[in-house]
C-alpha positions as CSV (number, residue, x, y, z in Angstrom):
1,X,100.8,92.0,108.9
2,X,97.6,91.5,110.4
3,X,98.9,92.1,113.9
4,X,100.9,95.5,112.9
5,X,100.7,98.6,114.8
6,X,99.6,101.3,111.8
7,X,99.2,105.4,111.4
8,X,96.7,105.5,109.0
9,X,94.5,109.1,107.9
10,X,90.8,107.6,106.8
11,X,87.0,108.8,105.9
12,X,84.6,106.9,106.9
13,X,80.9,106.9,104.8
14,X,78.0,104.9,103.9
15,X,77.5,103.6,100.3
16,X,75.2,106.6,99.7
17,X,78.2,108.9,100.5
18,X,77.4,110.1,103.9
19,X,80.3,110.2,106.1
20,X,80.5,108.7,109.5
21,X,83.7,109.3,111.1
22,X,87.4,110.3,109.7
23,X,90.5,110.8,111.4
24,X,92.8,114.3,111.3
25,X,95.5,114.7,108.3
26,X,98.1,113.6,110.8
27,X,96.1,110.1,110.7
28,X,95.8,107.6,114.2
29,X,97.4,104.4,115.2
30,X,96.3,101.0,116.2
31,X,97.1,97.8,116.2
32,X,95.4,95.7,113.4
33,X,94.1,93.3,115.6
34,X,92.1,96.0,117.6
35,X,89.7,97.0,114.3
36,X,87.2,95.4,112.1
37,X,88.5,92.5,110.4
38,X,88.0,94.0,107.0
39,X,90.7,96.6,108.3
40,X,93.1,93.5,109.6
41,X,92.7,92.0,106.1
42,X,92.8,95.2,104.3
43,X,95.7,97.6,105.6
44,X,98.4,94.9,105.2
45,X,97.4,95.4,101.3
46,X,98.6,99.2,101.2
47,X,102.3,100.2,101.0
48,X,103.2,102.7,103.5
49,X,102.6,105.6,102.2
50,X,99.9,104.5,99.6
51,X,96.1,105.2,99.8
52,X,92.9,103.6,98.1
53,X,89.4,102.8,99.3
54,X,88.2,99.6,101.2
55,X,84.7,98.5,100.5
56,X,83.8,96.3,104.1
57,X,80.9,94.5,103.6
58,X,78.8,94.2,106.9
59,X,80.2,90.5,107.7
60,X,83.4,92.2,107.8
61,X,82.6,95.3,110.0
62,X,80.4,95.3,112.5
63,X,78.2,92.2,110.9
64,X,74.6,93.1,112.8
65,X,75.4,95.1,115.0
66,X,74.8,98.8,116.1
67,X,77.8,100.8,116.7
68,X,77.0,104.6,117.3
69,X,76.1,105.9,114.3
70,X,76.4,102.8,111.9
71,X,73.4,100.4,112.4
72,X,73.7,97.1,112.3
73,X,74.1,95.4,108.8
74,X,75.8,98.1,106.9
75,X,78.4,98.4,104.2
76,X,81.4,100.5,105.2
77,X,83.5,102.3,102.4
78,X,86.9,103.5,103.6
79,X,89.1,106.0,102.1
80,X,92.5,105.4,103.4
81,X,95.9,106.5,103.6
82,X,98.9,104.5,105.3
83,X,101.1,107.0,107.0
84,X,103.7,104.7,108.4
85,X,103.8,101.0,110.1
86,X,105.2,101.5,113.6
């Protein structure tokens, strides 16, 4: 659900490819109401132990804002992997 605790293993890029961030193999784990909302509406989708890609447009990550390396306004792309729902 939106408010589950999650392990999930993810890459992070850019629509041209360029990667951002990404987590370990042995994934992290967060609540779903601590991350972009198109992560809170997204994750629930998976099965645990399924993967695919989320495509977060900008009003759905960090809309216009800045956040280290992602400037304000971008399109995320997310490769994920849900370890387990904790």
């Amino acid at each position: 659900t939106a408010t589950s605790n999650v392990t999930v293993a993810y890459k992070g890029s850019f629509l041209d490819g360029k990667t951002f961030d990404q987590s370990g193999p042995e994934g992290i784990s967060f609540g779903l109401d601590q991350v972009i909302k198109g992560w809170t509406e997204g994750i629930p989708l998976f099965k645990t132990g399924g993967s695919g890609i989320l495509l977060v447009p900008s009003n759905l990550g960090y809309g216009d804002n800045t956040m280290g390396p992602i400037p304000g306004g971008s399109a995320l792309v997310f490769e994920v992997k849900l370890i387990s729902v904790n």
